[in-house]
N, C-alpha and C positions, 0 to 999 in steps of 0.2 A: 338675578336682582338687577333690575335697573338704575345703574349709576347716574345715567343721563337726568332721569326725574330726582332722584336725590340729590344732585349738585342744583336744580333748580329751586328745592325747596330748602333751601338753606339760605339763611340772612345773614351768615357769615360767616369766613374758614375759621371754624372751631373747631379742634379734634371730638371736644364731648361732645356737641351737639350733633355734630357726622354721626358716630358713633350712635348715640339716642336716635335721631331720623333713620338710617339703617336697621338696627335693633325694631323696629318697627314695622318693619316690612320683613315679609316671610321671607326667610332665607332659605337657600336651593340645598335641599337635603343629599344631592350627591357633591357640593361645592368643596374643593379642597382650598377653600379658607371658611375660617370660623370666626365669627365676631361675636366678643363676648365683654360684659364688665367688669367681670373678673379678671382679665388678663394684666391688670396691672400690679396686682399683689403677688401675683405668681410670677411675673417677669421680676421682681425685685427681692423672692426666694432664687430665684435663681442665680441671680446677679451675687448673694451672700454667696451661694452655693459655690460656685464654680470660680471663685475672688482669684484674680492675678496679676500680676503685671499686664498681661495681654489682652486681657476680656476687661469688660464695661463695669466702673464700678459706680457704689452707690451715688460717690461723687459729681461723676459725670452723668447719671440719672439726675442727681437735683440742680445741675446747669442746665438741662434740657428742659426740666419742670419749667424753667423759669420761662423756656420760652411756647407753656401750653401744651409740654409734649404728653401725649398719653398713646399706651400701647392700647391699638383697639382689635385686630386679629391676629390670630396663629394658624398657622400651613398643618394641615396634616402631618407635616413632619416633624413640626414644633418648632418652627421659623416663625418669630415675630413682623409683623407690621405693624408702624408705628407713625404717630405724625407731631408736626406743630403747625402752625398758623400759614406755613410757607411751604414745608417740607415732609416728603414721607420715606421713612428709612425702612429696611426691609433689613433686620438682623438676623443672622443664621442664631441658632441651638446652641452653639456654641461661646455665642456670647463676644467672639473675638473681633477686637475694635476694627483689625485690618482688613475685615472680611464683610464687615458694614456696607450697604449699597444706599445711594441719598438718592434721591430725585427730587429736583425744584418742581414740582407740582403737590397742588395740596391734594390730601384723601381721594377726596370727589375724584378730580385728574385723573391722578393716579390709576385709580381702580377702572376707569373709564379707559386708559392708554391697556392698563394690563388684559380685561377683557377681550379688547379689540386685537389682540397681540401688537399692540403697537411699541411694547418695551422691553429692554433686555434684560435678564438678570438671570445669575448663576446659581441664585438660589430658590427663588422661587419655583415652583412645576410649571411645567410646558402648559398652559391655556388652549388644551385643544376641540 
């Protein structure tokens, strides 16, 4: 998938509209990330699911609503990807808040850095 022409055809860092502009373009059937619309109902069973002190709760799901966040893919492993207006979080399966990865770039960025292997994360798989 070409991130480069998807950050170009966006008129502005919206998580949904990435997301929809993405979802559009045929996605690479061996890709281990999956973008889907449904990912946001099923991150928020899950977040009931696994409820702790340690892990994300619904609370902290409707502080981030607030700033546009929506979960828009999952890892093969079942690691979330996530973003808002500024920001893309990479949450492990796990759910655990301490284990959360931010990066100040939006979607687009992102995905553009990750591709190219230009970023780090412990969670995400090796881009090779």
């Amino acid at each position: 998938m070409d991130f480069q022409k998807i950050k170009e055809e966006l008129i502005k860092t919206d998580p949904q509209i990435f997301l929809t502009t993405v979802l559009e373009n045929e996605q690479d059937e061996d890709s281990t990330i999956i973008f889907s619309q449904t990912l946001e109902a099923q991150f928020e069973e899950t977040i009931q699911y696994l409820a702790s002190d340690e892990t994300i709760s619904l609370a902290d799901l409707s502080r981030w609503q607030e700033h546009d966040f929506l979960v828009v893919a999952q890892t093969i492993d079942g690691d979330y990807i996530a973003g808002t207006n500024e920001q893309t979080l990479v949450i492990p399966v796990s759910l655990y808040k301490t284990d959360i990865e931010v990066y100040d770039l939006f979607l687009s960025d992102f995905f553009i850095a990750y591709f190219n292997n230009n970023l780090t994360s412990s969670i995400l798989p090796k881009n090779d």
